[in-house]
C-alpha positions as CSV (number, residue, x, y, z in Angstrom):
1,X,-4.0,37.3,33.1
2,X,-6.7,35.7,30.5
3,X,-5.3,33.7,28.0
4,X,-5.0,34.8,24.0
5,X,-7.8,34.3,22.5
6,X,-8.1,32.2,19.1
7,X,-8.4,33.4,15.9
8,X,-11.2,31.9,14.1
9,X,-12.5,31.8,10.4
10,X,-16.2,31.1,9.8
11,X,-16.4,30.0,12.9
12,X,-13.3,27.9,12.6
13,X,-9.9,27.9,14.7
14,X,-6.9,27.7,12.3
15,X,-6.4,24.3,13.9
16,X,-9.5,23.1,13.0
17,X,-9.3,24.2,9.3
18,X,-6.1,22.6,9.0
19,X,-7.4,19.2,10.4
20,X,-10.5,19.7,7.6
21,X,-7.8,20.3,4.8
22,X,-6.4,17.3,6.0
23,X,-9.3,14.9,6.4
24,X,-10.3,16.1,2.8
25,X,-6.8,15.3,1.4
26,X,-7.0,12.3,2.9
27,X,-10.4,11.3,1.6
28,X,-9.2,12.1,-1.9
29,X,-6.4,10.2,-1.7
30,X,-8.8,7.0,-0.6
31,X,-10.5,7.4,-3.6
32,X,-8.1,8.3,-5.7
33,X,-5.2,5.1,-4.9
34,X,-8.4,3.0,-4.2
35,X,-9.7,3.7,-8.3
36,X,-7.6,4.5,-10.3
37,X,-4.0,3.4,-8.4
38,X,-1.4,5.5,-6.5
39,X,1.2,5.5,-9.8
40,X,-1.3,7.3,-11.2
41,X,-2.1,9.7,-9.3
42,X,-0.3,13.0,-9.3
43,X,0.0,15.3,-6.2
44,X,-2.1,17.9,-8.3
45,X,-4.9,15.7,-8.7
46,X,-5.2,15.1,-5.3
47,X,-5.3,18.7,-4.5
48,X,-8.0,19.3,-7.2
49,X,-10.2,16.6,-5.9
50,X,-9.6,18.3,-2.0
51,X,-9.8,21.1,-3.5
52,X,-6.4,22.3,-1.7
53,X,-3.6,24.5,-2.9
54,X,-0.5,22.7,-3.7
55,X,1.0,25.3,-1.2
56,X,-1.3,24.0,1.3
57,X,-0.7,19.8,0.6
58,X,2.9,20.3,1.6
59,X,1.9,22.0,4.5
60,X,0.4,18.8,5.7
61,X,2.7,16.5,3.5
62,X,5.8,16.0,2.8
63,X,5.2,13.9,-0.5
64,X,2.3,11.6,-1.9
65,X,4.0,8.9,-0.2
66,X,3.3,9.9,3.4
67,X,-0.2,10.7,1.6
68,X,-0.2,6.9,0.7
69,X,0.8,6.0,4.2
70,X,-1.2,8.2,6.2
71,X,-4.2,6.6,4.4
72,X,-2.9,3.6,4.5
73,X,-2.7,3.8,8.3
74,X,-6.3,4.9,8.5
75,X,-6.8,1.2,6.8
76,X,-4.9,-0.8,9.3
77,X,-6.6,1.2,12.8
78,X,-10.5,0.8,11.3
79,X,-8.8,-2.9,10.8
80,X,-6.8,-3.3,14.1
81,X,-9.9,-1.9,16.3
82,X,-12.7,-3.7,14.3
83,X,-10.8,-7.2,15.1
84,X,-10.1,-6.4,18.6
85,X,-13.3,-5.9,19.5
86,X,-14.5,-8.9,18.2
87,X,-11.7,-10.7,19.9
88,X,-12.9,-9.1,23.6
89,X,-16.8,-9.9,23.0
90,X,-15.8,-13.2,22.1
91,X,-13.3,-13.6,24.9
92,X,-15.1,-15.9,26.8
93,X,-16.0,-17.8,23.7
94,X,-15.0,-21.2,22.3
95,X,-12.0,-20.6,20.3
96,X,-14.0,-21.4,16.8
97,X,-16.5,-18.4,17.4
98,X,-13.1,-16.5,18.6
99,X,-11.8,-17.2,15.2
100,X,-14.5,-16.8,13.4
101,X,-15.6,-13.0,15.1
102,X,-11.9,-11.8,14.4
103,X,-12.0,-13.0,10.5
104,X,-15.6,-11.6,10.2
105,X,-14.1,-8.0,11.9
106,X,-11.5,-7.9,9.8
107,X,-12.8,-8.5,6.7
108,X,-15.6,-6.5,7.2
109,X,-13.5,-3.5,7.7
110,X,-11.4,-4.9,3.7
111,X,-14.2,-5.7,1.4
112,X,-17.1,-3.4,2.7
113,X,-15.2,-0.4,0.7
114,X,-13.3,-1.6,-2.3
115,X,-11.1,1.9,-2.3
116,X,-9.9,-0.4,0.7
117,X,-8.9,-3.4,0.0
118,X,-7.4,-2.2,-3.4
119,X,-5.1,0.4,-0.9
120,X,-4.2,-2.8,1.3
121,X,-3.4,-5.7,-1.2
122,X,-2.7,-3.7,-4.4
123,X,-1.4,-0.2,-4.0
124,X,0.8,-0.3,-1.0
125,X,2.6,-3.6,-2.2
126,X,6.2,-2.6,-3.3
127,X,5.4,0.8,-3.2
128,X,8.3,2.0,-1.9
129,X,10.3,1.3,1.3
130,X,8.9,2.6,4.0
131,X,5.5,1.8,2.4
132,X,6.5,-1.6,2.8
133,X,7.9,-0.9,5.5
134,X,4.7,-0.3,7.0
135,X,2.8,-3.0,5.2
136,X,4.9,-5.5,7.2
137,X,4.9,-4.5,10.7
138,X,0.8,-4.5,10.2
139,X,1.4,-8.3,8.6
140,X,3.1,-8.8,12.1
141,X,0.5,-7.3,14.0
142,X,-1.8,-10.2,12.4
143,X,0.6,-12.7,12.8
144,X,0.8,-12.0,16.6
145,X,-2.7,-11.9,17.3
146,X,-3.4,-15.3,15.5
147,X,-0.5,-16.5,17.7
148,X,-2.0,-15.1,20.9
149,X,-5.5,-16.4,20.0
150,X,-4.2,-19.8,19.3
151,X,-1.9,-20.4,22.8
152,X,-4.9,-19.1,24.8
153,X,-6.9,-22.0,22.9
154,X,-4.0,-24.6,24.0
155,X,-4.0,-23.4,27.2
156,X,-7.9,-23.6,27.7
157,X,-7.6,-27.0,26.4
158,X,-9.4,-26.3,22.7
159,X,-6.6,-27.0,20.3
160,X,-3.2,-28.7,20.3
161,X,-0.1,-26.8,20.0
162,X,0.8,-25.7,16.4
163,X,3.2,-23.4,14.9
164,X,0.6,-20.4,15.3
165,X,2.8,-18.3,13.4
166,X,3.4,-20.1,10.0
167,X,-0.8,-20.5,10.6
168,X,-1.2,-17.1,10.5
169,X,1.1,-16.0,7.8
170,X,-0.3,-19.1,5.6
171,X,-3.8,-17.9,6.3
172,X,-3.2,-13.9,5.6
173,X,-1.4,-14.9,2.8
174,X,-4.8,-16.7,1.8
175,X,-6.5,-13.6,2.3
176,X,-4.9,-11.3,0.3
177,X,-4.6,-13.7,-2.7
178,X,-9.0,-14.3,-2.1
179,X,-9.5,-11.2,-1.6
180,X,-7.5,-9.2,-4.8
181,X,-9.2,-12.1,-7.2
182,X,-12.7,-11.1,-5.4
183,X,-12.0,-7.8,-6.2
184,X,-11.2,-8.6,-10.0
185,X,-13.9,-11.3,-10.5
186,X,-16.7,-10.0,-12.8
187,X,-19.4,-10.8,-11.7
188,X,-18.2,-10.5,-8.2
189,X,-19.4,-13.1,-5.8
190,X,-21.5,-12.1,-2.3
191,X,-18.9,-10.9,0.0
192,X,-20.5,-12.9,2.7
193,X,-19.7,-16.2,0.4
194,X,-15.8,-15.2,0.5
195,X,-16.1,-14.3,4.3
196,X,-17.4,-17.8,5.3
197,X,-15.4,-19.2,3.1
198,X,-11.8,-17.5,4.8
199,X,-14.1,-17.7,8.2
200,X,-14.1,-21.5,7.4
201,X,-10.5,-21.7,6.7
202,X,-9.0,-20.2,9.5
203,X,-11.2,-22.2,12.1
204,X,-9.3,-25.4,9.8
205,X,-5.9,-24.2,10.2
206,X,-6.2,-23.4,14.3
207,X,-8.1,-26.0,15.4
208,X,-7.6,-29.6,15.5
């Protein structure tokens, strides 16, 4: 017995325009929180910029917070993928060129798109608890990698044993406070100055 076929629009599955809707909601919302701040943006602005029905937002959301996380999310894997990548071309690397990839991946992925960064250190901060919720198990994710990086450097005889951990909160904490007043500075300095400088920083704090 052949199996149903699938209904399509313009050449589109129902599955498929769903996913569009949602990719455009989701684009909207990146620009919208990453300009002019997720308080201030309403769910009906966000369906004016998609140009989506209200009906059809709470299809695909429950409220603008799982908008806020859902594109907050998108952040943290273009973040989480960009720095492991680095870390396993650099994995045969002296720890310093380790360090500095990962910083440089990371970064990259924060201050090439301002939308970005002002989603990550601004918008999501306090923004309600599961928000924060989320905000903190990626803060974790960080913390573990700098922690993994730096006891593969003991053990490979680079660095002395530290506590990796209050490293790598001290230096994300660095991060977000360099990174928000690089986003407010006017003029704003070269974002490859503020790079090597938290490149710079981090090689400090994990290696002797």
């Amino acid at each position: 017995m052949s199996e149903p076929s699938v209904r399509r629009y313009s050449g589109r599955s129902v599955d498929e325009w769903k996913a569009a809707r949602r990719e455009r909601l989701l684009d909207a919302a990146l620009e919208l929180f990453g300009t002019d701040g997720y308080p201030a943006t309403s769910v009906e602005r966000l369906c004016a910029q998609a140009k989506v029905s209200t009906r059809h937002f709470y299809h695909e959301f429950q409220n603008k917070e799982a908008v806020l996380l859902a594109v907050h999310a998108q952040v943290i894997e273009l973040a989480v993928r960009s720095t492991g990548e680095a870390l396993e071309r650099t994995a045969d690397a002296p720890v310093r060129d380790r360090i500095g990839a990962a910083v440089d991946g990371y970064l990259r992925t924060i201050m090439t798109d301002l939308r970005r960064a002002r989603v990550s250190f601004v918008e999501v901060v306090g923004a309600s608890p599961a928000v924060e919720e989320q905000r903190i198990a990626f803060r974790e994710l960080l913390v573990s990698s700098v922690v993994g990086l730096g006891e593969a450097a003991v053990e490979r005889g680079e660095t002395s044993r530290k506590d990796f951990r209050f490293l790598g909160l001290s230096f994300i904490g660095a991060v977000n406070t360099v990174v928000y007043d690089w986003m407010l500075a006017d003029p704003r300095p070269p974002e490859e100055t503020v790079q090597s400088a938290l490149r710079d920083l981090a090689v400090d704090l994990l290696t002797d």
